[in-house]
NUGU-212487 format. One record per residue: x, y, z of N, C-alpha, C in turn; residue in three letters. Coordinates in pm, whole numbers. Each point is the difference from the previous one (the first is absolute). Example, Ala and Ser with C-alpha at 12.3 -4.5 7.8 and 13.67 -1.06 7.14 Angstrom:
2
1319; -569; 780; -89; 119; 0; 90; 120; 0; ala
-35; 105; -72; 82; 119; 6; -77; 109; 73; ser
END
This chain:
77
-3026; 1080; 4311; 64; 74; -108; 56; 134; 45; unk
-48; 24; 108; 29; 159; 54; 187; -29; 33; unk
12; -117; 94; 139; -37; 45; 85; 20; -176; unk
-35; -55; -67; 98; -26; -130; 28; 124; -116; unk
-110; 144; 52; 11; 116; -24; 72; 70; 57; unk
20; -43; 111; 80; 44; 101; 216; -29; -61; unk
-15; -124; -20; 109; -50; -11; 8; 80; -161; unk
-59; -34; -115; -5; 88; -131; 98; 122; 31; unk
-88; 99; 88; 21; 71; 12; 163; 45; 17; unk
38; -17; 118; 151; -57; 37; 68; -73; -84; unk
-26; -65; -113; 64; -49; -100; 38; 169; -113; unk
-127; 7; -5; -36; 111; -128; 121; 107; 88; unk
8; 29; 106; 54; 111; 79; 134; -1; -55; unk
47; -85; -15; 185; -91; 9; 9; -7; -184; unk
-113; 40; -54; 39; 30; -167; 15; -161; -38; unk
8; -120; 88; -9; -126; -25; -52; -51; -82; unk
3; -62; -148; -95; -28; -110; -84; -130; 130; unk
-133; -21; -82; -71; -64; 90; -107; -70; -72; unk
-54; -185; -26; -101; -28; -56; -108; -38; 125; unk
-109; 56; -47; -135; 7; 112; -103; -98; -62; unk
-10; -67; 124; -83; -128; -70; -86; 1; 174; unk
-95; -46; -25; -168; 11; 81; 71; -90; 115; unk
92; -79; 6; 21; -32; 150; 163; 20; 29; unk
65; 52; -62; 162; 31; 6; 55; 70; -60; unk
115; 105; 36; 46; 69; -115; 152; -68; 11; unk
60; -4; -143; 109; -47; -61; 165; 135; -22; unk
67; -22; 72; 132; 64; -50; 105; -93; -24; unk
75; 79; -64; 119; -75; -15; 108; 35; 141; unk
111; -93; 44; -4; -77; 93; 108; 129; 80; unk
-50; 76; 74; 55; 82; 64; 9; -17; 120; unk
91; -14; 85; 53; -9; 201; -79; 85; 59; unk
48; 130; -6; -54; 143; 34; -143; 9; 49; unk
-51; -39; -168; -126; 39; 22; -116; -149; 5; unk
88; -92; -24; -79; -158; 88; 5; 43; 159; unk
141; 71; 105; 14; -21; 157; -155; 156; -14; unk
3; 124; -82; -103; 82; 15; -136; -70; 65; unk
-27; -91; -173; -134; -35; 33; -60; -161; 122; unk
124; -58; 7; -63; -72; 92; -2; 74; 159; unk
108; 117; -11; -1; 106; 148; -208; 59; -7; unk
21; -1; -114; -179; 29; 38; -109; -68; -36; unk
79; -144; 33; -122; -117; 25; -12; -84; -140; unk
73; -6; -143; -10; -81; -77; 78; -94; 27; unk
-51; -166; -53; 35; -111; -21; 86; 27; -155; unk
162; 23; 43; 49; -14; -166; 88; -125; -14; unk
-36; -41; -172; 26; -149; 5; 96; 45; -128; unk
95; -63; -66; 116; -4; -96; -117; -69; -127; unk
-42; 19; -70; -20; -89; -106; 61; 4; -157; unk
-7; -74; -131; 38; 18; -96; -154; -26; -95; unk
-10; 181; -95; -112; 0; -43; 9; 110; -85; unk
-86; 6; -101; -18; 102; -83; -28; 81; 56; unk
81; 132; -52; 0; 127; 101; -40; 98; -107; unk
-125; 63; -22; -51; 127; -66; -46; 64; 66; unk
80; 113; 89; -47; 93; 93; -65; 149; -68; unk
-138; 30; 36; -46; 146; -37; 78; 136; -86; unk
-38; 48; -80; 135; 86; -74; -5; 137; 55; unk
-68; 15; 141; -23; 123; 40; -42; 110; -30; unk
-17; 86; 57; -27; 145; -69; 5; 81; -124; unk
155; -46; -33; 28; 75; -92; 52; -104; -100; unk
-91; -116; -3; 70; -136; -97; -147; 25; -87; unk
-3; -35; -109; -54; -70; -135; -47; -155; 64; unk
-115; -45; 67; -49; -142; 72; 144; -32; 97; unk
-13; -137; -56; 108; -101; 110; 111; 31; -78; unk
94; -52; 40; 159; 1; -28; 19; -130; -59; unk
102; -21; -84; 17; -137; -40; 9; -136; 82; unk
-29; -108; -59; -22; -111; 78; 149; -90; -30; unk
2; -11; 151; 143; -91; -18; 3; -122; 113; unk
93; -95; 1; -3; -118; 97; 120; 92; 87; unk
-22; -17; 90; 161; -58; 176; -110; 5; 120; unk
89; -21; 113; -70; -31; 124; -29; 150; 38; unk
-157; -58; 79; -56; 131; 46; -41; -22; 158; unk
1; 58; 95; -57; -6; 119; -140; 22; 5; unk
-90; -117; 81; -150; 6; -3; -38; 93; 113; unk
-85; 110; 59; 2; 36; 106; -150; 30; 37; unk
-51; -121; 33; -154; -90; 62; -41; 163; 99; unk
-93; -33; 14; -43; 137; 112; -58; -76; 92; unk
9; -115; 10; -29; -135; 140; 62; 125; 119; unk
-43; -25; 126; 95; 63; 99; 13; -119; 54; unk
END
């Protein structure tokens, strides 16, 4: 879990909305920051999935829930 705090992190850095789930975190489907995180060792896979990413800091809970494709990004190395 330390590796996938790691990656969080670097997500959270990039202002990237982001859903955190106990073995993967979920974005929606960005180049940039998919070539980022597999440059530091994530397995990122394309999937299509409900995407309710964290409402951050200065959000009221989560953000609304909506369907499109999201990128999975496993913390497998």
């Amino acid at each position: 879990t330390g590796y996938l705090v790691q990656l969080a992190w670097h997500i959270g850095n990039r202002h990237t909305p982001c859903q955190i789930e106990s073995e993967r975190l979920l974005i929606q489907n960005d180049v940039v920051i998919g070539h980022m995180l597999e440059h530091l060792g994530a397995t990122v896979t394309q999937i299509d999935a409900p995407f309710t990413p964290e409402g951050g800091a200065y959000g009221h809970g989560r953000t609304h829930s909506h369907e499109h494709g999201a990128t999975a990004h496993d913390h497998d190395r």
